[in-house]
C-alpha positions in Angstrom: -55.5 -28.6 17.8 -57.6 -25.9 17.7 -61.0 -24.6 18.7 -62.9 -22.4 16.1 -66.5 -20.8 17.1 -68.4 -19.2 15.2 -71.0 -16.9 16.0 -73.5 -17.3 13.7 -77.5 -16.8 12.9 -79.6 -18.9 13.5 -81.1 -19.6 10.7 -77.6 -20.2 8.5 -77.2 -23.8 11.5 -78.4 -26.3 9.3 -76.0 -25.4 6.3 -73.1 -24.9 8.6 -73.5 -28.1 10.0 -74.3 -29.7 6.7 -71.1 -28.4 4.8 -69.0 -29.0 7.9 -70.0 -32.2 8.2 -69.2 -33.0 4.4 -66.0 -31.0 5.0 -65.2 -34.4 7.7 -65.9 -33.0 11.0 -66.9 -35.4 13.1 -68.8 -33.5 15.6 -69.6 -29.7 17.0 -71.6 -28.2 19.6 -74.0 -25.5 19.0 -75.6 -23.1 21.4 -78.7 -20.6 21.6 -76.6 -17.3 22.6 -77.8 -13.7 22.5 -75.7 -10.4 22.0 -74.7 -7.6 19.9 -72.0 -5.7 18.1 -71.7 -3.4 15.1 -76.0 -4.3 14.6 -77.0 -3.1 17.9 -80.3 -4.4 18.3 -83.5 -2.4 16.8 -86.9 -1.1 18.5 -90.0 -3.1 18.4 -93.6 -1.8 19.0 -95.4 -3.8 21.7 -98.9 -2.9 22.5 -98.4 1.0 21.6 -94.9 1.1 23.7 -91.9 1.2 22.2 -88.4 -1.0 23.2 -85.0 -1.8 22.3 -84.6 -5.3 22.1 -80.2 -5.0 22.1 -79.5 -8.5 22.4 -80.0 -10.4 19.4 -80.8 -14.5 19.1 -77.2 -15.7 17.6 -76.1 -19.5 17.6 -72.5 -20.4 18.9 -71.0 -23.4 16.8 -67.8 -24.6 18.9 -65.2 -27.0 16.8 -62.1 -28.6 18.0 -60.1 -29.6 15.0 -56.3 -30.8 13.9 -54.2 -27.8 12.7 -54.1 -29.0 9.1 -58.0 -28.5 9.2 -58.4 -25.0 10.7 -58.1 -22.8 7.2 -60.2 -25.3 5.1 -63.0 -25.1 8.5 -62.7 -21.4 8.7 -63.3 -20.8 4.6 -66.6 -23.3 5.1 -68.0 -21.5 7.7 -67.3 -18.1 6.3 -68.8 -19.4 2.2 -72.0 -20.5 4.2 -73.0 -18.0 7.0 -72.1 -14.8 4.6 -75.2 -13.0 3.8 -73.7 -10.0 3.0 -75.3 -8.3 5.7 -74.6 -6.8 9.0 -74.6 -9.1 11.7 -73.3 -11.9 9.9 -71.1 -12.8 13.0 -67.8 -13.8 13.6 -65.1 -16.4 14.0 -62.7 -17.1 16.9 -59.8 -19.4 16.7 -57.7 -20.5 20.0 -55.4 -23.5 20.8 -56.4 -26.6 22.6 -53.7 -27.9 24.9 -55.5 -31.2 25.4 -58.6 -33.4 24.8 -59.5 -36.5 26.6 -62.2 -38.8 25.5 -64.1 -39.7 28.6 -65.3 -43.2 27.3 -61.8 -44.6 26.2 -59.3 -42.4 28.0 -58.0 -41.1 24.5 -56.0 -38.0 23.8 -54.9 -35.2 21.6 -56.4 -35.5 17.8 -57.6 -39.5 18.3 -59.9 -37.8 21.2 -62.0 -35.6 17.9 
């Protein structure tokens, strides 16, 4: 198993979830998350004073799927949160030892 997050805008969440969900996933977590990288933030004007607002509003989509699923998940995600434009986000893929469903005491993929 593995656990893909994606750090994405917000506004590109309901199309993620959407083609993910067509894709078979049966569920994710997403998270309100700020930060930066290559965009850096920008400068607003806020009554006649100037500052850098350097952490951008980003959503965190977190996915635990079987191996077999990981390329098709990764190629969704990238097809639908690509604008073209800086600050697209990015994707991080690690291995899940384990996962337990607390309500029936499953594990490994019959836990997803």
């Amino acid at each position: 198993m593995k656990k893909v997050e994606a750090v994405i805008k917000p506004f590109k969440l309901d199309e993620v979830k959407q083609a993910l969900t067509e894709l078979g996933v049966a569920g994710l977590t997403a998270t309100e998350v700020k930060g930066f990288g290559r965009q850096k933030g920008h400068t607003e004007l806020y009554r006649g004073a100037e500052y850098v607002v350097d952490f951008l509003p980003k959503v965190k989509v977190e996915v635990v799927v079987p191996d077999q699923l990981v390329g098709r998940l990764v190629e969704t995600i990238e097809r639908v949160s690509k604008t073209g434009r800086i600050g697209d986000g990015k994707i991080f893929i690690t291995p899940v030892e384990e996962a337990i469903r607390i309500r029936t005491g499953e594990r490994g993929e019959e836990a997803l």
